[in-house]
gemmi code that builds the backbone of each chain (N, CA, C; Angstrom):
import gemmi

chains = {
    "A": [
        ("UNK", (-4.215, -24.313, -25.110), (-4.980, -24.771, -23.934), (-4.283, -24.381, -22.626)),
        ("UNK", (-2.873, -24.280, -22.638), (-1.933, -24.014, -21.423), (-2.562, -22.845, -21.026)),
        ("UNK", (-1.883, -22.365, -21.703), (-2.386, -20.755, -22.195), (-3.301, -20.322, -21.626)),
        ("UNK", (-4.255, -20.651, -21.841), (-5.582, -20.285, -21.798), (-5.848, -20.367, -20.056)),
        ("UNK", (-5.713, -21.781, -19.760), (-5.553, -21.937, -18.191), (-4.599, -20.772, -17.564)),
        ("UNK", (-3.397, -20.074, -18.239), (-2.210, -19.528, -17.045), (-3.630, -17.981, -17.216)),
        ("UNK", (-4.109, -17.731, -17.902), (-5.100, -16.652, -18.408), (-6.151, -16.655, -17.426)),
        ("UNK", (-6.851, -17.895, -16.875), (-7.710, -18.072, -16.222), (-7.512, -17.950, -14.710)),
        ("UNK", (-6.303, -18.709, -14.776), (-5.729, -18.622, -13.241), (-5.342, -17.243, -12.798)),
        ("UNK", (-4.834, -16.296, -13.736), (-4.446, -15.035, -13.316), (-5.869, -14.051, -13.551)),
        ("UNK", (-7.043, -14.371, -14.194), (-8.381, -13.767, -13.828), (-8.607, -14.023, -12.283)),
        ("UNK", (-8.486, -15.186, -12.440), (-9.465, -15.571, -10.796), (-8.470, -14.964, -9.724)),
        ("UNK", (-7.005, -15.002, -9.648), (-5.980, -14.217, -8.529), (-6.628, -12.831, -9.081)),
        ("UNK", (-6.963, -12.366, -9.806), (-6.725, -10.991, -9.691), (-8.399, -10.812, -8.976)),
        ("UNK", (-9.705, -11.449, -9.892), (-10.523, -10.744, -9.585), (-11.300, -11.382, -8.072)),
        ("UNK", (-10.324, -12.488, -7.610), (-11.151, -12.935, -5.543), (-10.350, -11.920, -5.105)),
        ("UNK", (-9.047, -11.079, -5.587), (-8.515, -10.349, -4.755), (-9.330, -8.943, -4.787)),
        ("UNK", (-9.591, -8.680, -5.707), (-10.503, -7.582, -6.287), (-11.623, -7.643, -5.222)),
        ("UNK", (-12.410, -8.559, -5.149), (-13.508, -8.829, -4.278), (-13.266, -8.718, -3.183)),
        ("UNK", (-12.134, -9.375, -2.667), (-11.770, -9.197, -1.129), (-11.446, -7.955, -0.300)),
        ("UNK", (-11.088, -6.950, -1.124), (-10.336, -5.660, -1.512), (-11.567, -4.929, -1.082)),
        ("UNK", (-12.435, -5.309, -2.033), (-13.497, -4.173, -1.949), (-14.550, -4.651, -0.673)),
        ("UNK", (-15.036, -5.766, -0.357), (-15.664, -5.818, 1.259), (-14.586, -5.291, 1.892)),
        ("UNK", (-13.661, -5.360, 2.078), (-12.585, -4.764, 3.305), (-12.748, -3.072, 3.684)),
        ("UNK", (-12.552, -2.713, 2.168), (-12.254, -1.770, 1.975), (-13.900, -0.604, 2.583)),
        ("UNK", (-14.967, -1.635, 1.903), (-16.301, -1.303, 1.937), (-16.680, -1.034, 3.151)),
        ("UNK", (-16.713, -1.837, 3.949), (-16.988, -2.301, 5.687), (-15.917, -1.470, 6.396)),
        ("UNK", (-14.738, -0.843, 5.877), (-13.877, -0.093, 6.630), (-14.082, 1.578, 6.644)),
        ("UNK", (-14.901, 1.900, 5.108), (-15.202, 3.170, 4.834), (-16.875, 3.338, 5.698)),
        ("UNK", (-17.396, 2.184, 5.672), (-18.733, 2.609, 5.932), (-18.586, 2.752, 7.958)),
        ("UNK", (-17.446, 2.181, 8.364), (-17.315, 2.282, 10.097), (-16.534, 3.335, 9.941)),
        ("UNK", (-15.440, 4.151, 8.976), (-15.212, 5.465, 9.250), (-16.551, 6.591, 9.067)),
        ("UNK", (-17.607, 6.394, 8.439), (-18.741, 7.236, 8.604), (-19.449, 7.069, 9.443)),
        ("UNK", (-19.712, 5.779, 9.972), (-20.213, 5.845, 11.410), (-19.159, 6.415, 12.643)),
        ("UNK", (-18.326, 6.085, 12.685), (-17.416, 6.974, 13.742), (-17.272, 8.485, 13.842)),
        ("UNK", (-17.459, 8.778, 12.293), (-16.914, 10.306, 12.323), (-18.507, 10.989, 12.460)),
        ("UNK", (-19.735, 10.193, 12.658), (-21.287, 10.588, 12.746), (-20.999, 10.777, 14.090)),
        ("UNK", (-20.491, 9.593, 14.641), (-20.797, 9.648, 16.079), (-20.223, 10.621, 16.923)),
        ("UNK", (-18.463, 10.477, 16.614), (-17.823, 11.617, 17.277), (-17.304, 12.231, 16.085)),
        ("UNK", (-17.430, 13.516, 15.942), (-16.923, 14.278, 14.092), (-15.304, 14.905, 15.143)),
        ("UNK", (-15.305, 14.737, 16.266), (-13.823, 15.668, 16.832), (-12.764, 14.455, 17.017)),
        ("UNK", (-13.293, 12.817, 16.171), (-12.496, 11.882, 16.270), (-11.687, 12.121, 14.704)),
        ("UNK", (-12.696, 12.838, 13.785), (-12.081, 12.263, 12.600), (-10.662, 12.609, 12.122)),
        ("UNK", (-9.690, 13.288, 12.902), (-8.436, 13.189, 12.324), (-7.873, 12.076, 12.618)),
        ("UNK", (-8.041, 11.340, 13.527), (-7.988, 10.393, 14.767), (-7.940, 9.202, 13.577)),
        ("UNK", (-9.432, 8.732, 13.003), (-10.024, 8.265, 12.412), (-9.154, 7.858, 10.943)),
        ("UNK", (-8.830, 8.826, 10.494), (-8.258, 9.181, 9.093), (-6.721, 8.343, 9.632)),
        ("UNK", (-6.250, 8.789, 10.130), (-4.823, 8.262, 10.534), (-5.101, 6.342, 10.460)),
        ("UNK", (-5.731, 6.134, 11.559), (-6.218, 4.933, 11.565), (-6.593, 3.684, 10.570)),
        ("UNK", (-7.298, 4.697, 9.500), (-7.828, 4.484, 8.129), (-7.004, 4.003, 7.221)),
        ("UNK", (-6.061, 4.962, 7.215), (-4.920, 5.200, 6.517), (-4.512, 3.349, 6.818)),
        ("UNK", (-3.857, 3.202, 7.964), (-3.106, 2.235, 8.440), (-3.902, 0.674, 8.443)),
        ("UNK", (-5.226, 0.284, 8.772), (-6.030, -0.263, 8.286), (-5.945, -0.698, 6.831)),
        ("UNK", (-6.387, 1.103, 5.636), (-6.286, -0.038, 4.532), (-4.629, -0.641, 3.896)),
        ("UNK", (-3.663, -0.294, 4.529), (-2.587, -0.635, 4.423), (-2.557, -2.253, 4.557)),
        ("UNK", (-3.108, -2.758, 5.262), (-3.067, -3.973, 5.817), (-4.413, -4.524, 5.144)),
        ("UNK", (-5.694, -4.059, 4.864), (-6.365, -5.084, 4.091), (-6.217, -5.225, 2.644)),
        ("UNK", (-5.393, -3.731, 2.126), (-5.351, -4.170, 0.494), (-3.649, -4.648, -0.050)),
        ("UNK", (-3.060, -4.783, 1.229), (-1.714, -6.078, 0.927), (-2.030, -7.033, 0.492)),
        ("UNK", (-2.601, -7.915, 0.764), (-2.844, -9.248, 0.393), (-3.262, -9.060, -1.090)),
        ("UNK", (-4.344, -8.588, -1.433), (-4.636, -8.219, -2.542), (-3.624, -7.982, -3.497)),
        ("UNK", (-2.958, -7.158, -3.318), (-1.959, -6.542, -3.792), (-0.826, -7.555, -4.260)),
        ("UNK", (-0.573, -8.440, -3.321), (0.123, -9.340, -3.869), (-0.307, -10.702, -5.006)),
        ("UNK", (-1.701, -10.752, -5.037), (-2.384, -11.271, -5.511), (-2.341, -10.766, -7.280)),
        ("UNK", (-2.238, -8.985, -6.862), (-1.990, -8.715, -8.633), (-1.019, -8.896, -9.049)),
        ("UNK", (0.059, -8.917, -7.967), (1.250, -8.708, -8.492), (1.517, -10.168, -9.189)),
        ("UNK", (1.173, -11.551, -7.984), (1.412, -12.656, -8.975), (0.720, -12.906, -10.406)),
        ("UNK", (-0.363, -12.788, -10.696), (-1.246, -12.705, -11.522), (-0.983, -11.695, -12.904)),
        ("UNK", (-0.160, -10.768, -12.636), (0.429, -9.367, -13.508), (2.070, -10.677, -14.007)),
        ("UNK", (2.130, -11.317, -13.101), (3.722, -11.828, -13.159), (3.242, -13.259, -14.600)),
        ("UNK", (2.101, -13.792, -14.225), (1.505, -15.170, -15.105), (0.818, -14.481, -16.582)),
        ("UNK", (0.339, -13.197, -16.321), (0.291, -12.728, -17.237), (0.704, -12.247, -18.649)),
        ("UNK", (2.180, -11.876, -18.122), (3.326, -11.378, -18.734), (4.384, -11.981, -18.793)),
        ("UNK", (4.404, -12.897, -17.924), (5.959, -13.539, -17.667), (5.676, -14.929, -18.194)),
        ("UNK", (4.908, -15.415, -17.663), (4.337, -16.657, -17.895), (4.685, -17.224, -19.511)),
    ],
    "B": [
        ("UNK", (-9.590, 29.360, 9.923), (-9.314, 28.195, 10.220), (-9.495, 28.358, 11.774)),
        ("UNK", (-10.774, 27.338, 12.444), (-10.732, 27.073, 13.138), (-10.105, 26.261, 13.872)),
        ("UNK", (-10.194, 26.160, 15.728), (-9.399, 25.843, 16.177), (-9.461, 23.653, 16.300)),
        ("UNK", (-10.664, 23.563, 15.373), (-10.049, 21.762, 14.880), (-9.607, 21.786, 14.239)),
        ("UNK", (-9.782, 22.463, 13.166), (-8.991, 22.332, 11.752), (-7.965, 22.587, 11.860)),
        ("UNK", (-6.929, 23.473, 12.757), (-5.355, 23.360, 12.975), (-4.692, 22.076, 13.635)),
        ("UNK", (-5.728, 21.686, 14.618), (-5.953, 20.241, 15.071), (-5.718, 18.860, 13.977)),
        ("UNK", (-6.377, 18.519, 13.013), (-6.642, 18.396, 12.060), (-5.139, 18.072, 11.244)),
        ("UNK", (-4.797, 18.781, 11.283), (-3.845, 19.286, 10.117), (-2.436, 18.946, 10.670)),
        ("UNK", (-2.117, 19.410, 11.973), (-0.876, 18.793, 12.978), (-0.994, 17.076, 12.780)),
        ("UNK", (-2.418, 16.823, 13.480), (-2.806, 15.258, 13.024), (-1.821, 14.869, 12.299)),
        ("UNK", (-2.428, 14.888, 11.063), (-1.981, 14.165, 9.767), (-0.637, 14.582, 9.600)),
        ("UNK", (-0.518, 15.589, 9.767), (1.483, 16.040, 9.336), (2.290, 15.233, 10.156)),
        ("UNK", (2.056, 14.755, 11.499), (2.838, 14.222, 12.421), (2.786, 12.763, 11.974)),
        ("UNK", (1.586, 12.260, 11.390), (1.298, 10.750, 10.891), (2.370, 10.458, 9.787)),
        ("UNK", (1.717, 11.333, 9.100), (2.586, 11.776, 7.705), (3.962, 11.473, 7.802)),
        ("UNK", (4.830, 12.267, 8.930), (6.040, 12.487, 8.750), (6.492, 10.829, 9.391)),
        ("UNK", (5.872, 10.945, 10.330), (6.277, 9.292, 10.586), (5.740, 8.001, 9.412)),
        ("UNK", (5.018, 7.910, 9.000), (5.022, 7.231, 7.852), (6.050, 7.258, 6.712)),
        ("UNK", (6.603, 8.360, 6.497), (7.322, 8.535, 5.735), (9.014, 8.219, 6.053)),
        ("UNK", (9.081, 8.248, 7.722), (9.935, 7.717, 7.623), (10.267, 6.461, 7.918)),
        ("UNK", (8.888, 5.670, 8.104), (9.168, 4.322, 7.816), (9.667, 3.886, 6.554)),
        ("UNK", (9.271, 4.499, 5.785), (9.452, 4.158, 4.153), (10.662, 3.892, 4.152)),
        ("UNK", (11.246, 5.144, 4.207), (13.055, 5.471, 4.387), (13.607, 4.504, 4.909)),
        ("UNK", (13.494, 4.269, 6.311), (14.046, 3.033, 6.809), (13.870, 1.497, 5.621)),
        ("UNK", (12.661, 1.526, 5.136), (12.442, 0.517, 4.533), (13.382, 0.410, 3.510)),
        ("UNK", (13.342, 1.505, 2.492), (13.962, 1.592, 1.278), (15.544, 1.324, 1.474)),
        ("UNK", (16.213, 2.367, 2.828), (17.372, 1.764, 3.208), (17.823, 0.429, 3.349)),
        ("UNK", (17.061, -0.161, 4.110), (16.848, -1.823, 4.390), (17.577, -2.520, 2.855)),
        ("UNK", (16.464, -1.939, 2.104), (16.162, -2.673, 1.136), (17.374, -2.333, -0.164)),
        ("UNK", (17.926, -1.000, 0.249), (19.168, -0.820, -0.676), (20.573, -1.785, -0.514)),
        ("UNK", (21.090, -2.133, 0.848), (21.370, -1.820, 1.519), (21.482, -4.049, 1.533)),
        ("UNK", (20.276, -4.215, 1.324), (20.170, -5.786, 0.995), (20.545, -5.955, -0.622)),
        ("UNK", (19.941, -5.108, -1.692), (20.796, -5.041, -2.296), (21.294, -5.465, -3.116)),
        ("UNK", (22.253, -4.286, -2.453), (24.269, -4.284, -2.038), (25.012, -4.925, -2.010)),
        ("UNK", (24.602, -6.189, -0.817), (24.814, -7.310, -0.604), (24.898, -8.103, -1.292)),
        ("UNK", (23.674, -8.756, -2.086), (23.284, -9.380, -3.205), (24.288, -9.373, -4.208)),
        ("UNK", (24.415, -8.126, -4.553), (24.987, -7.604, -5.859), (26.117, -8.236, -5.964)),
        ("UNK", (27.118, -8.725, -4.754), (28.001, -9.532, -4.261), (28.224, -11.309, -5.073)),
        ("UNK", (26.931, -11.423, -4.800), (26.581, -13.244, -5.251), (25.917, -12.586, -6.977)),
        ("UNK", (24.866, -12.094, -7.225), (24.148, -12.120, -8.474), (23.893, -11.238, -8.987)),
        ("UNK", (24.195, -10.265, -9.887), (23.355, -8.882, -10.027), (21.610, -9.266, -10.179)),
        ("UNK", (21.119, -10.002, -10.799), (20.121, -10.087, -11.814), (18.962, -10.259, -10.203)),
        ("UNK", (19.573, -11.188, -9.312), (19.129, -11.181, -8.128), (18.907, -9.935, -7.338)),
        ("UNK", (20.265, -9.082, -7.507), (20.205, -7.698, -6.518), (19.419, -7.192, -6.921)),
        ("UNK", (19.350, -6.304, -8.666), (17.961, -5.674, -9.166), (16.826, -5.890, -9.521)),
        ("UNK", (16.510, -7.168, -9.136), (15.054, -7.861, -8.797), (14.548, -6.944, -7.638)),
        ("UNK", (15.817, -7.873, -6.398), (15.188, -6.915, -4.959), (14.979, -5.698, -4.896)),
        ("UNK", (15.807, -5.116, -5.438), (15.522, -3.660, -5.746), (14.426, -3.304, -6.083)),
        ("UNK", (13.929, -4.117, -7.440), (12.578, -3.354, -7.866), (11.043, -4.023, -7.670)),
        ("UNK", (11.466, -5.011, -6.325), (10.682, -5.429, -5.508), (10.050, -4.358, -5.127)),
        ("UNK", (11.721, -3.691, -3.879), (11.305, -2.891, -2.952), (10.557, -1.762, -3.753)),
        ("UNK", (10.902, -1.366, -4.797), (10.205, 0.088, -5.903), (8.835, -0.692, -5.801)),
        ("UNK", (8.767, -1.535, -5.820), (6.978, -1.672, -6.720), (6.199, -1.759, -5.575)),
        ("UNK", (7.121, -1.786, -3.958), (5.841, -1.579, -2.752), (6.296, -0.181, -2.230)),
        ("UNK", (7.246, 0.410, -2.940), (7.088, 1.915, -2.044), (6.999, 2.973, -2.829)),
        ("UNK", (7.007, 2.846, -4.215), (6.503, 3.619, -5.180), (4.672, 4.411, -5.065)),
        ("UNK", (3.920, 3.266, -5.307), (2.737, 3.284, -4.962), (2.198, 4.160, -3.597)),
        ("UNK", (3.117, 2.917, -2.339), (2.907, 3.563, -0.979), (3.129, 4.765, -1.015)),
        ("UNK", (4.083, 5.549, -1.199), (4.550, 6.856, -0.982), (3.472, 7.742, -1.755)),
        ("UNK", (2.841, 7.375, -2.925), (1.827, 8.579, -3.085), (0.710, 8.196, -2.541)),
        ("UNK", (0.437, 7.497, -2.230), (-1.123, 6.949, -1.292), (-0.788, 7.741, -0.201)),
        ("UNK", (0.534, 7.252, 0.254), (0.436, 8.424, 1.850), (0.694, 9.951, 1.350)),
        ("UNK", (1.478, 10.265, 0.993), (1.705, 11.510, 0.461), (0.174, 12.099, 0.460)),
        ("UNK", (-0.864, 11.839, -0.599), (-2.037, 12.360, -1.168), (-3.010, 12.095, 0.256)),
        ("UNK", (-3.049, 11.015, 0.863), (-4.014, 10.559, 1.909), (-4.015, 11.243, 3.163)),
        ("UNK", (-2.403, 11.661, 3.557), (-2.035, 12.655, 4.503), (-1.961, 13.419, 4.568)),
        ("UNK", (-2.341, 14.403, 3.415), (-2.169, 15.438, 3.215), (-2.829, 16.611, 4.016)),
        ("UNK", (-2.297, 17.848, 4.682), (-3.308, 18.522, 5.769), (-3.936, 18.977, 4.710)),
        ("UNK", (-5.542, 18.642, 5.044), (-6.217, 19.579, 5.071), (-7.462, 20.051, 5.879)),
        ("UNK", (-7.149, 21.111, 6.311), (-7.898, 21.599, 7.867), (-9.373, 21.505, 7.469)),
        ("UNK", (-9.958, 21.269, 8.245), (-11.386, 21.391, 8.269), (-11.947, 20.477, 7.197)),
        ("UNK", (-11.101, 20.127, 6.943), (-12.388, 18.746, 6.076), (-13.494, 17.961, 6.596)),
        ("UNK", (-14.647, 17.793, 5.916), (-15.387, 17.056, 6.179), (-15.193, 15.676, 5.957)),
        ("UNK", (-15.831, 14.484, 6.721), (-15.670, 12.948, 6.826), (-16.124, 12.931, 5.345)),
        ("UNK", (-17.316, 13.126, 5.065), (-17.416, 12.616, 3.482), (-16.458, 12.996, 2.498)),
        ("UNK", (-15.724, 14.295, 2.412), (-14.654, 14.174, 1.244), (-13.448, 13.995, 1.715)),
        ("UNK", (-12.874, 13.533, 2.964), (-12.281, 12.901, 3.984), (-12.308, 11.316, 3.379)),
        ("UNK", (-13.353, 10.978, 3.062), (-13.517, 9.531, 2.913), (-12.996, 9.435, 1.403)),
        ("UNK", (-13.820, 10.141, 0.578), (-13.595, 10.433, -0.762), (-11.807, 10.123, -1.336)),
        ("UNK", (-11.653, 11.073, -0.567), (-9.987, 11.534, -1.032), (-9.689, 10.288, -0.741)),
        ("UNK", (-9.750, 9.772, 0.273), (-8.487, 8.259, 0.652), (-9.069, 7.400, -0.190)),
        ("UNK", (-10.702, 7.298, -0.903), (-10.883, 6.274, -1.921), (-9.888, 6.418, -3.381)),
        ("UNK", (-10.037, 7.630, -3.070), (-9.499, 7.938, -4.670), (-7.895, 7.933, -4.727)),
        ("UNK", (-7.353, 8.066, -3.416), (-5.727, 7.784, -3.265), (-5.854, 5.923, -3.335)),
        ("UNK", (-6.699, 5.450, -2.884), (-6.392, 3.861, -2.896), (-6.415, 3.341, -4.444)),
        ("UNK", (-7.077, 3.987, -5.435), (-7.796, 3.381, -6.233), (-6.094, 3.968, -7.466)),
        ("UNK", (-5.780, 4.914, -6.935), (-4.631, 5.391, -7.632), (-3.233, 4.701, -7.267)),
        ("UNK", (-3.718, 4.137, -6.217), (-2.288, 3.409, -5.753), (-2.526, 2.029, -6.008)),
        ("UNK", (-3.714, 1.427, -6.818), (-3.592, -0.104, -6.901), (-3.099, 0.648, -8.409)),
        ("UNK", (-4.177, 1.244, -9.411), (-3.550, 1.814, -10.469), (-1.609, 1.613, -10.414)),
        ("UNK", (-1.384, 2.401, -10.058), (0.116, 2.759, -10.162), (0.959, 1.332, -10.132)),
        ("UNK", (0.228, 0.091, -8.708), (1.288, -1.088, -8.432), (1.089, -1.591, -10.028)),
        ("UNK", (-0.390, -1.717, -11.033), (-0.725, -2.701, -12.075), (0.163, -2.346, -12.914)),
        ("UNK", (0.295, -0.676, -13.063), (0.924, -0.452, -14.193), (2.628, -1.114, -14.249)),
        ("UNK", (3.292, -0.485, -12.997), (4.712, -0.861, -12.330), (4.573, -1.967, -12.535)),
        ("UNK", (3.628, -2.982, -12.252), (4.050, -4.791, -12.423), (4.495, -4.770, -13.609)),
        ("UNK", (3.040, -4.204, -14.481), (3.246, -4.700, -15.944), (4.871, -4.220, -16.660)),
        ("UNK", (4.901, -3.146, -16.200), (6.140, -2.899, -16.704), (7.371, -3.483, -16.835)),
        ("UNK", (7.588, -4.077, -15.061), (9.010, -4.759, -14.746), (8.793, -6.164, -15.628)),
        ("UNK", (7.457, -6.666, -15.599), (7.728, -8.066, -16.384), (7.704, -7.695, -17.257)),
        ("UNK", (7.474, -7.096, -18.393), (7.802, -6.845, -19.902), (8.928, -6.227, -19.941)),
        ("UNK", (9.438, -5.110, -19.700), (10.763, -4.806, -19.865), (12.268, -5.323, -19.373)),
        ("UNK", (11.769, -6.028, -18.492), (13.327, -6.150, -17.293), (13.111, -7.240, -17.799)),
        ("UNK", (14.559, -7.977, -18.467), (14.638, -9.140, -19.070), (16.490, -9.090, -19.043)),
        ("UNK", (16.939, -10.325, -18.013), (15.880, -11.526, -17.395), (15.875, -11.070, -15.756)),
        ("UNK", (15.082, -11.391, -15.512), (14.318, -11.231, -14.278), (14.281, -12.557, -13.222)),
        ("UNK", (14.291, -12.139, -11.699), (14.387, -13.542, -10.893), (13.052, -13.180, -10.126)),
        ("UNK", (11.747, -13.765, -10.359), (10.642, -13.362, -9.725), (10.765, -13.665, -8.248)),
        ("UNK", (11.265, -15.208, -8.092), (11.467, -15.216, -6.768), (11.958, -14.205, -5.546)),
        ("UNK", (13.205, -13.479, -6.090), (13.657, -12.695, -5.179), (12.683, -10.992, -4.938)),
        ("UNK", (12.012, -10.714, -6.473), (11.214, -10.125, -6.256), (9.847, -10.094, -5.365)),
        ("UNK", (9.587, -11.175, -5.586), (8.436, -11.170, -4.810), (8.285, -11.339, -2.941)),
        ("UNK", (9.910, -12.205, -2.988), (9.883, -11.981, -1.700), (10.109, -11.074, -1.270)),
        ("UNK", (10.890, -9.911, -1.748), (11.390, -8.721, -1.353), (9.870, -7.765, -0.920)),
        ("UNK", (9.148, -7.597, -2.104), (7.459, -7.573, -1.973), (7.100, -8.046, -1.110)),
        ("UNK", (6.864, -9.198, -0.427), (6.103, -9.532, 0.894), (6.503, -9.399, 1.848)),
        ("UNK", (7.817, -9.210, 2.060), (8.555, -8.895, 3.259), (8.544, -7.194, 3.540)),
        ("UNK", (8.416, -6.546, 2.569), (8.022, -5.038, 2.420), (6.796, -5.013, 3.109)),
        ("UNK", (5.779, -5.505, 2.782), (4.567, -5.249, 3.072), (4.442, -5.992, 4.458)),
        ("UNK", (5.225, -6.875, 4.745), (5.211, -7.592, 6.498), (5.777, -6.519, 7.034)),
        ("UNK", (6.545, -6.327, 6.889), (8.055, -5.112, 7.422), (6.386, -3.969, 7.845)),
        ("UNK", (5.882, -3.270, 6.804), (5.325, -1.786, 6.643), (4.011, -2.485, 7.683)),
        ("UNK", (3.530, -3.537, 7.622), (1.988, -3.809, 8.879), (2.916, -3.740, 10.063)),
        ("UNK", (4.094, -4.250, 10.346), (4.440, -4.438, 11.856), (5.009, -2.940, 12.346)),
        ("UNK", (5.219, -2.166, 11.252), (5.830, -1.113, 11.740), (4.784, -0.110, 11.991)),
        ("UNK", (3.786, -0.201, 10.582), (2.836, 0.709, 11.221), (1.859, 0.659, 12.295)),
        ("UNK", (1.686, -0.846, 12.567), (1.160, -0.922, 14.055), (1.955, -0.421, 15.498)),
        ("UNK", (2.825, -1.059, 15.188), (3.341, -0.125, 15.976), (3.651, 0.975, 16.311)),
        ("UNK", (3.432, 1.682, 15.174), (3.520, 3.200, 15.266), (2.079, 4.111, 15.846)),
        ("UNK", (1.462, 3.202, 16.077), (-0.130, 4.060, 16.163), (-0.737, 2.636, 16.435)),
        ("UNK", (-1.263, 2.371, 17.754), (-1.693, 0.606, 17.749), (-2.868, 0.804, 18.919)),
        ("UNK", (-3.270, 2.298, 19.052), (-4.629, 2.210, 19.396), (-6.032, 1.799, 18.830)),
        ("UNK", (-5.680, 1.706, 17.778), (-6.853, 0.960, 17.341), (-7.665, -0.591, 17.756)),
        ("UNK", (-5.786, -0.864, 17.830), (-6.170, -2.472, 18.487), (-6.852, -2.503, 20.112)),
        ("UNK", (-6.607, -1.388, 20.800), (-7.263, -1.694, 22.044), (-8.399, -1.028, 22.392)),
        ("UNK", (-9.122, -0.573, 21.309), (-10.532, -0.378, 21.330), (-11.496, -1.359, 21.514)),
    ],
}
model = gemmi.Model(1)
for chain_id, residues in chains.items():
    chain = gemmi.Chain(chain_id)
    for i, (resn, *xyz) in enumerate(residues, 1):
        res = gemmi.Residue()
        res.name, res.seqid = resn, gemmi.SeqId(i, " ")
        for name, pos in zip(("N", "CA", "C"), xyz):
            atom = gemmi.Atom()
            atom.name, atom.element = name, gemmi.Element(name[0])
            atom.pos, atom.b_iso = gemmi.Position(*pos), 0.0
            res.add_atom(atom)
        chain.add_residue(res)
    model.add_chain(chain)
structure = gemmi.Structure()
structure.add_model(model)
structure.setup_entities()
């Protein structure tokens, strides 16, 4: 039964991070195609930006697998 | 090669090279802490250690592959490529987790993980600062 719960708890860290990951990620790719529509002589500009952006929305996440990878295995 | 696409390509190499040497700094940081460690606990020092590996392992080929020049690209496989570098760099952290907790025995998660979040605080404050026009749009 423990078990089963440390199993559950490391589904749900992994897959709200999963979710969170992907609107971020979603809403960040779909305003680099509107930017690079609007001005296409921004998009190196853009890409750099991008870059640094998803750095910062798929951290959190990231740490989210990592605990969840840790209850998984370690647990 | 036209004259954006050399544009283009300087871009990203100059991003590139500065990203990369944030890393460096980081990884130094992070050797370097350690070192230190190694002083009071080993089991503690090579935790931190493979803290710092499991956030700059990943990072370094995401940027590596994401920065990569290439002139004249279009936004759609522009977009493409950095999906498929992200999707390879969560890949790479799952596998690296799984690994250190099954093999590395015994292990101090605590020091790992902080070493991990402080990596990833360390790499947002630096890379904003390195490029922080975005914020004043």
């Amino acid at each position: 039964m423990e078990q089963s719960l440390v199993y559950l708890a490391a589904a749900l860290m992994m897959g709200l991070s999963a979710i969170g990951a992907a609107v971020g990620i979603g809403m960040l790719g779909g305003k680099f195609l509107e930017g690079a529509a609007r001005q296409p002589e921004l998009v190196p500009l853009l890409r750099s930006q991008f870059f640094i952006v998803m750095g910062l929305v798929d951290a959190v996440p990231m740490i989210g697998v990592g605990l969840g990878m840790y209850l998984l295995f370690a647990v | 090669m036209g004259k954006r696409g050399q544009k283009q390509g300087i871009h990203s190499q100059v991003t590139r090279k500065k990203i990369f040497r944030i890393f460096l700094i980081q990884a130094a940081i992070a050797v370097f802490v350690s070192g230190g460690l190694l002083l009071i606990d080993i089991v503690t020092a090579y935790s931190t250690l493979l803290g710092a590996a499991l956030y700059l392992i990943p990072n370094l080929y995401f940027a590596n592959r994401a920065l990569k020049s290439r002139p004249g690209q279009s936004p759609n496989t522009a977009l493409v490529e950095l999906y498929a570098s992200e999707i390879w760099k969560m890949g790479i952290s799952i596998v690296a987790f799984a690994a250190v907790f099954i093999l590395v025995e015994p292990l101090s998660p605590f020091s790992l993980f902080v070493t991990f979040i402080l990596m990833q605080i360390s790499g947002w404050i630096a890379q904003m600062n390195l490029n922080n026009r975005f914020l004043k749009l």
